[in-house]
C-alpha positions in Angstrom: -34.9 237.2 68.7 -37.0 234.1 68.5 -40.2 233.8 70.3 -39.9 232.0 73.7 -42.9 230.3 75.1 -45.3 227.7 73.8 -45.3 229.8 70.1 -41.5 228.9 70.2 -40.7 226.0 67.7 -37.3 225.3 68.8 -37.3 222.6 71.7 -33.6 223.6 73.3 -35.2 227.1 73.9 -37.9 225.9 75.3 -36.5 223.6 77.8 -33.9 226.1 78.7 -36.8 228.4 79.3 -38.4 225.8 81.5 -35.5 225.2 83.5 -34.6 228.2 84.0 -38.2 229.5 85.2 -38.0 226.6 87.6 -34.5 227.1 88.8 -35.7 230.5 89.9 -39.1 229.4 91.7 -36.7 226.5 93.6 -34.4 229.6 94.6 -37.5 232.2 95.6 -39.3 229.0 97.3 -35.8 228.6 99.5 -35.2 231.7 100.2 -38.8 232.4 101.5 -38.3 229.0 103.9 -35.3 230.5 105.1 -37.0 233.9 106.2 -40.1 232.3 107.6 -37.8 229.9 109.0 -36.0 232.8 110.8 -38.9 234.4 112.0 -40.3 231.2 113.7 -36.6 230.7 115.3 -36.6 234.6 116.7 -40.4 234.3 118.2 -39.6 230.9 119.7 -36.4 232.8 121.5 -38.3 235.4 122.4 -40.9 233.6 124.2 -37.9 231.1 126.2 -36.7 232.6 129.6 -33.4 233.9 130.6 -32.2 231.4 132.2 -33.1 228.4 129.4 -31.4 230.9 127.7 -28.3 230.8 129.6 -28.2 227.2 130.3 -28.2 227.1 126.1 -25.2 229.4 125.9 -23.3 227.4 128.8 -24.2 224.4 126.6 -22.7 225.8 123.6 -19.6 227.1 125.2 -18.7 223.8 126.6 -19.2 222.2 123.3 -16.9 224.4 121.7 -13.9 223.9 124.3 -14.6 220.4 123.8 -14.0 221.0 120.2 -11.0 223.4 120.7 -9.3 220.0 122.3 -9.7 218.0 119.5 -9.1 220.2 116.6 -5.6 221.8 115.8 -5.3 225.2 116.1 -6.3 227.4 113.7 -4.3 229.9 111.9 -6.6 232.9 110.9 -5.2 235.5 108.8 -4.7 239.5 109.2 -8.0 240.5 108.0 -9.8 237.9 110.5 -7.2 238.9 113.2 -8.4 242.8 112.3 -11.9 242.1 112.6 -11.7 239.9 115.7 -9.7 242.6 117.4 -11.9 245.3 116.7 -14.9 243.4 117.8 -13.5 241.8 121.0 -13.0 245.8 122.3 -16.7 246.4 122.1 -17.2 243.0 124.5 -17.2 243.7 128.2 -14.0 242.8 130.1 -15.9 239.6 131.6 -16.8 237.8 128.2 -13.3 238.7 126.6 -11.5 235.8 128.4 -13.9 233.2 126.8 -13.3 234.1 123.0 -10.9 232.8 120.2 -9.4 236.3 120.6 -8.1 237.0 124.5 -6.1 240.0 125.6 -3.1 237.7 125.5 -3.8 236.9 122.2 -4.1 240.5 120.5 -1.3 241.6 122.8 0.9 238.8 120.6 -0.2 239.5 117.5 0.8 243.0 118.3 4.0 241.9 119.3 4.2 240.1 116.4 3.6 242.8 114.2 5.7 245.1 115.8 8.5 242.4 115.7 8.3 242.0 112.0 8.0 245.8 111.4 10.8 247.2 113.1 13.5 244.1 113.0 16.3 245.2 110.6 18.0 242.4 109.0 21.6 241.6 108.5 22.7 243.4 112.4 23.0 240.7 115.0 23.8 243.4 118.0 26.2 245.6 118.6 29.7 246.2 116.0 32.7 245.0 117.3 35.1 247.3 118.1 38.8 247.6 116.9 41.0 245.8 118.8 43.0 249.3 119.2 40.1 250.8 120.8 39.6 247.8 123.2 43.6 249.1 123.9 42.8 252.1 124.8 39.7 251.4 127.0 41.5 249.2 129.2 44.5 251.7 129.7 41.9 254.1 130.4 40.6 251.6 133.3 43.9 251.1 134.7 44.7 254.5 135.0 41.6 255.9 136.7 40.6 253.3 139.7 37.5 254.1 141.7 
């Protein structure tokens, strides 16, 4: 293997080198703004009160219904249906109504899947009967009236 570094003569190796030693500071230097970013962000919620607090997630909630209105529904899929309904149960009854996922909605994706399950193609109710059967059925009723 060649020498890399400033005793390395070839200058794609080199620059390659460079790059890729710089490439990796950018990524370290990003990643440590994000933490210390973070950390800022947690102590400056720590020190708000409640209530600025709540006023913040009234904010946000309104936002996002305002948002709901304007975008199409979204369609997620099983896994993010899974996931939502597991996590909604740990919510208390009182926040449940203001998710993506209600109780109206998991009880229709469990219709749904029960639906898709347990429908057997191909029968479209009950078989006809014979006509000689139908016959015999409505002798049967003439003969015995209540």
């Amino acid at each position: 293997m060649p020498p890399v570094g400033p005793a390395c003569r070839v200058p794609e190796l080199v620059w390659s080198t460079r790059a890729g030693l710089l490439s990796s500071a950018l990524v370290l230097f990003r990643l440590v703004y994000l933490a210390v970013s973070r950390v800022f962000a947690w102590l400056a919620l720590l020190a708000r009160s409640d209530a600025s607090k709540d006023l913040e997630i009234l904010v946000l909630r309104h936002e996002l219904a305002v948002l709901r209105r304007q975008v199409a529904r979204s369609k997620p899929d099983w896994a993010d249906r899974g996931l939502l309904a597991a996590l909604a149960r740990l919510l208390p009854g009182h926040l449940r109504a203001h998710r993506i996922v209600t109780p109206g909605t998991l009880l229709a994706w469990h219709r749904r899947l029960v639906k898709r399950k347990w429908t057997y193609p191909g029968r479209a109710g009950r078989p006809a009967l014979s006509q000689e059967i139908r016959d015999l059925v409505v002798q049967l009723a003439r003969q015995n009236p209540r």
